[in-house]
C-alpha positions in Angstrom: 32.0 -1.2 -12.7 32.9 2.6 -12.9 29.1 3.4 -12.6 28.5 1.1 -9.0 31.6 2.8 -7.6 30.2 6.1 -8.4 27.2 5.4 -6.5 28.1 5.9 -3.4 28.8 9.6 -3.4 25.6 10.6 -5.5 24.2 12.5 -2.4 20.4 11.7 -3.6 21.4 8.2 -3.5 18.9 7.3 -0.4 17.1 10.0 -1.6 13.0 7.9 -2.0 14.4 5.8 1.0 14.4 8.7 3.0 10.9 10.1 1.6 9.5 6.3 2.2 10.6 6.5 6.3 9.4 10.0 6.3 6.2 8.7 5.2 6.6 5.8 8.1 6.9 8.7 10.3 4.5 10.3 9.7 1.9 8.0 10.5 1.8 8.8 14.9 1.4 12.8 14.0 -1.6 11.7 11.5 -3.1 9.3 14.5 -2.9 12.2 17.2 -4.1 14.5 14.8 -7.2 12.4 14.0 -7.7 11.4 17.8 -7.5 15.0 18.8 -10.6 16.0 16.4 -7.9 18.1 14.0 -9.3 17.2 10.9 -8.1 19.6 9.1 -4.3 19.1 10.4 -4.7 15.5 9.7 -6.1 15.7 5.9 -3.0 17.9 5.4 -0.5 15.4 6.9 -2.2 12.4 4.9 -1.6 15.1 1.4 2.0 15.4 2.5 2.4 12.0 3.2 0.7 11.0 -0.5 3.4 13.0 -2.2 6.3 11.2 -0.8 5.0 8.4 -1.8 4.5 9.5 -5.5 7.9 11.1 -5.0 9.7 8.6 -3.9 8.9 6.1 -6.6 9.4 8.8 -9.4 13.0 9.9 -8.1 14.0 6.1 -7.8 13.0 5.2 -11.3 14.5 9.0 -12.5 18.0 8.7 -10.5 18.4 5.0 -11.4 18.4 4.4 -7.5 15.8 1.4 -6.8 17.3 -0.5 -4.2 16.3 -4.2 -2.5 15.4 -2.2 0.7 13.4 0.5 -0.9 10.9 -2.4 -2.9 10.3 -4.3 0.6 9.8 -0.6 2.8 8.0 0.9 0.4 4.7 -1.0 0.2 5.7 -1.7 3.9 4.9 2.1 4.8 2.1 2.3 2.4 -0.1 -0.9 4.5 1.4 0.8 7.6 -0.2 4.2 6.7 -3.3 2.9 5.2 -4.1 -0.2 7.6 -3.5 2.5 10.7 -5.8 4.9 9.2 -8.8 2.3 8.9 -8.4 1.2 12.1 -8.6 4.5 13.6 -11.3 6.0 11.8 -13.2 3.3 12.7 -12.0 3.7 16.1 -13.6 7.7 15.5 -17.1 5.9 13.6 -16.0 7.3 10.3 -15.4 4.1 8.7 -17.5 1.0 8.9 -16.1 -1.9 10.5 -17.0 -4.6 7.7 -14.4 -2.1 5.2 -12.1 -2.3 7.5 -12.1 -5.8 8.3 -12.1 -6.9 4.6 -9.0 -4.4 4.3 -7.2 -6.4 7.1 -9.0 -9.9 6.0 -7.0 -9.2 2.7 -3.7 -8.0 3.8 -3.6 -10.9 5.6 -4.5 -13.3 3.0 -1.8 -11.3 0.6 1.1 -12.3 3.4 -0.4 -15.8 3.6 -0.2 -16.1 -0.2 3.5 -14.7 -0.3 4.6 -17.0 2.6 2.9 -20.3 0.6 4.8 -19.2 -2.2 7.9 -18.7 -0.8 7.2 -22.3 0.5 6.5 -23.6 -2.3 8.4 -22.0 -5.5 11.1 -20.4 -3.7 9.8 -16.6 -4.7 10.7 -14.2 -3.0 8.9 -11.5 -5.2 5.5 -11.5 -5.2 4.0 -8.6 -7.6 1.1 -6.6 -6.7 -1.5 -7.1 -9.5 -3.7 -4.2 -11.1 -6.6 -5.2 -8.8 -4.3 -4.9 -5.8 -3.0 -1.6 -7.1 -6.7 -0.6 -7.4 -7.8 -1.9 -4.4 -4.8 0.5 -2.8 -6.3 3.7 -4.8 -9.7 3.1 -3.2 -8.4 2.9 0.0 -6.4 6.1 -0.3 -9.2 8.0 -2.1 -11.3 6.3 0.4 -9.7 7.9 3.5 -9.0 11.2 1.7 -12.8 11.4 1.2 -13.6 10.5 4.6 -11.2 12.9 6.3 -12.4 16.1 3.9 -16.0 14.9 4.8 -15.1 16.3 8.3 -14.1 19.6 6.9 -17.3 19.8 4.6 -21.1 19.1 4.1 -20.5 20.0 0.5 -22.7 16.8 -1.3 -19.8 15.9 -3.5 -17.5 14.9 -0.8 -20.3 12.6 0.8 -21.1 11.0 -2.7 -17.2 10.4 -3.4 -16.9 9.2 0.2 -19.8 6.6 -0.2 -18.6 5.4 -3.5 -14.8 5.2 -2.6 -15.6 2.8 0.5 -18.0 0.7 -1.6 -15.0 0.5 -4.2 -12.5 -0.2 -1.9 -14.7 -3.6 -0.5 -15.3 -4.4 -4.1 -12.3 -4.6 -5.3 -10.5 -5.8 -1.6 -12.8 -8.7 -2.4 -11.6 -9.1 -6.3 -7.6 -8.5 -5.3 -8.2 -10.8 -2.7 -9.5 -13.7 -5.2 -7.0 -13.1 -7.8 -4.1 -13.6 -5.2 -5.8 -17.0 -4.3 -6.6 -18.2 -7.9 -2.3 -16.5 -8.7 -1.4 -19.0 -5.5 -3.1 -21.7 -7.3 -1.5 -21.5 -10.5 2.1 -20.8 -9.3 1.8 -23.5 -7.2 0.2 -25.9 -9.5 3.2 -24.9 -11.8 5.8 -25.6 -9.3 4.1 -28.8 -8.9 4.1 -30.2 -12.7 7.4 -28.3 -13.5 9.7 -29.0 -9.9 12.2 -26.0 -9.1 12.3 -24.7 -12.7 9.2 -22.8 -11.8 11.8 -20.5 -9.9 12.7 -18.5 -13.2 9.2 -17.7 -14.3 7.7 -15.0 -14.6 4.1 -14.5 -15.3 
């Protein structure tokens, strides 16, 4: 009792909050930026923006301060960033339009899945799993790669841009599977076991 009453006047309390919608605002600067041909401005912004997302997970776990809002903006700024990014590099030619549809092919699928499930089980939560977590890597190491590939002809950075987009429609593909086959089974579940399928967690 004494600790939620003390909450309020922690000043750091909407501290990764703050980070996550300075992340979400970031995202016009890092469009113009691209648009306007400033690569190098733009591969800077997208490094800034990356550490506010690492930050802001690591001071809500370190300050005890994970809140409802911050679980649903957080991955909210992270498809916003991201699924921006794709589409305008592909806008520029940097990024082939098949990656960039499978990206958006799979996002989709994802809020499909999580509406089914609401639908079905009454879950709200819907956890990403380690091939949607690694299908988000790709992406990011993806667009880092293709950004710094406008800054260099060093052979490195075009090898480690090819194999990022080939990972990232790999494993967009595999992510997007599991969530259909995790649908299936959560489903199937609610189906043989009615609303006590509500509590589980798997």
């Amino acid at each position: 009792m004494s600790d939620a009453a003390t909450r309020p006047s922690n000043p750091f309390r909407t501290a990764p909050n703050l980070l996550t919608l300075t992340r979400i605002c970031m995202t016009p600067f890092l469009v113009a930026a691209i648009l306007e041909d400033r690569y190098a401005l733009s591969f800077g912004i997208f490094l800034v923006a990356g550490l506010t997302d690492a930050l802001d997970g690591g001071l809500a776990r370190i300050l005890k301060q994970r809140t409802m809002l911050g679980q649903y903006l957080d991955p909210v700024a992270d498809k916003l960033l991201l699924s921006t990014l794709f589409v305008v590099l592909t806008y520029q030619g940097l990024i082939p339009a098949m990656v960039t549809a499978l990206v958006f092919g799979r996002d989709l699928g994802i809020l499909v899945v999580a509406a089914i499930l609401y639908t079905v089980t009454g879950r709200r939560e819907f956890s990403p799993s380690f091939f949607g977590k690694a299908s988000t890597v790709a992406q990011v190491c993806a667009v880092a790669a293709v950004l710094l590939a406008r800054l260099t002809a060093a052979p490195w950075v075009a090898e480690v841009r090819t194999v990022a987009l080939n990972a990232t429609m790999a494993l967009t593909a595999i992510s997007g599977l599991h969530y259909a086959w995790v649908l299936t089974r959560r489903t199937n579940g609610s189906a043989a076991n009615g609303h006590g399928v509500n509590g589980q967690h798997s």
